[in-house]
C-alpha positions in Angstrom: -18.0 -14.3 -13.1 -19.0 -14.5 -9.3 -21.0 -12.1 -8.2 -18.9 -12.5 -5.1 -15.6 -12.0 -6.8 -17.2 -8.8 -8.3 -17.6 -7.8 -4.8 -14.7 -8.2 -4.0 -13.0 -6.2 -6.5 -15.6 -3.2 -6.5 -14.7 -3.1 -2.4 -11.0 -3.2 -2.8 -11.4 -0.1 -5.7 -12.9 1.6 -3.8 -11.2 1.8 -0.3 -8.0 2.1 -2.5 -9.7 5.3 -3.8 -10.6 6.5 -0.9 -7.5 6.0 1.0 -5.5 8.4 -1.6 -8.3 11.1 0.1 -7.6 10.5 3.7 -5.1 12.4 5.7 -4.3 13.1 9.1 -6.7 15.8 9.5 -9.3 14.4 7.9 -13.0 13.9 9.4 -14.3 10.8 9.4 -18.6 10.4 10.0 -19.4 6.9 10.6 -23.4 6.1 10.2 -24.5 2.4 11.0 -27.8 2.6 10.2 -30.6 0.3 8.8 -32.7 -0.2 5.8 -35.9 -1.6 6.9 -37.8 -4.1 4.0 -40.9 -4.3 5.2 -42.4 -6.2 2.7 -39.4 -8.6 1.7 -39.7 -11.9 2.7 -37.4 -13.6 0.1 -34.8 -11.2 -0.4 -31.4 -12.6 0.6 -29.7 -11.7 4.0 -32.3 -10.2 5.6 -31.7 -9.9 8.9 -33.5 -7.8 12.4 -32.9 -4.5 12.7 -34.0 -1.6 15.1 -36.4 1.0 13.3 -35.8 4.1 15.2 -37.9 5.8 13.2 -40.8 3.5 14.1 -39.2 2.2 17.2 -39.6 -1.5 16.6 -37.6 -4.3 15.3 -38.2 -5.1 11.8 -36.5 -7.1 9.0 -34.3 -5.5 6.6 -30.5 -4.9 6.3 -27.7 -2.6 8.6 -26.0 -0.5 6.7 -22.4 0.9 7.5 -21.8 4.2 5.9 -18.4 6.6 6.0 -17.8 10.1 4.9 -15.0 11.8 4.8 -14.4 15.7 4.9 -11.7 18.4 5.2 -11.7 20.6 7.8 -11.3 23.3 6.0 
């Protein structure tokens, strides 16, 4: 199997999950963020990020994150 076809399918299971969750009153928190890899240099993807926690550019991977909460 295709590790890109197993994406795939783990992706669609769980935005089908998570849509059941959602309704209209529903908070969503969106964090794009970054992983930095400071000591990969043959990992796939890598790509530049911004290191706010350093404040430089480094190499490593931006990350999209979404939680969801009730209000009450």
């Amino acid at each position: 199997m295709r590790k890109e076809y197993l994406t795939g399918e783990i992706n669609s299971g769980l935005i089908k999950e998570g849509a059941r969750r959602i309704r209209e009153d529903t908070v969503l928190a969106i964090d794009l963020s970054d992983v930095r890899k400071e000591f990969g240099k043959k990992m796939e993807n890598l790509d530049y990020v911004w290191d706010g926690s350093e404040g430089e550019v480094g190499r490593g991977y931006w990350v999209c994150e979404v939680v969801g909460a009730e209000v009450s």
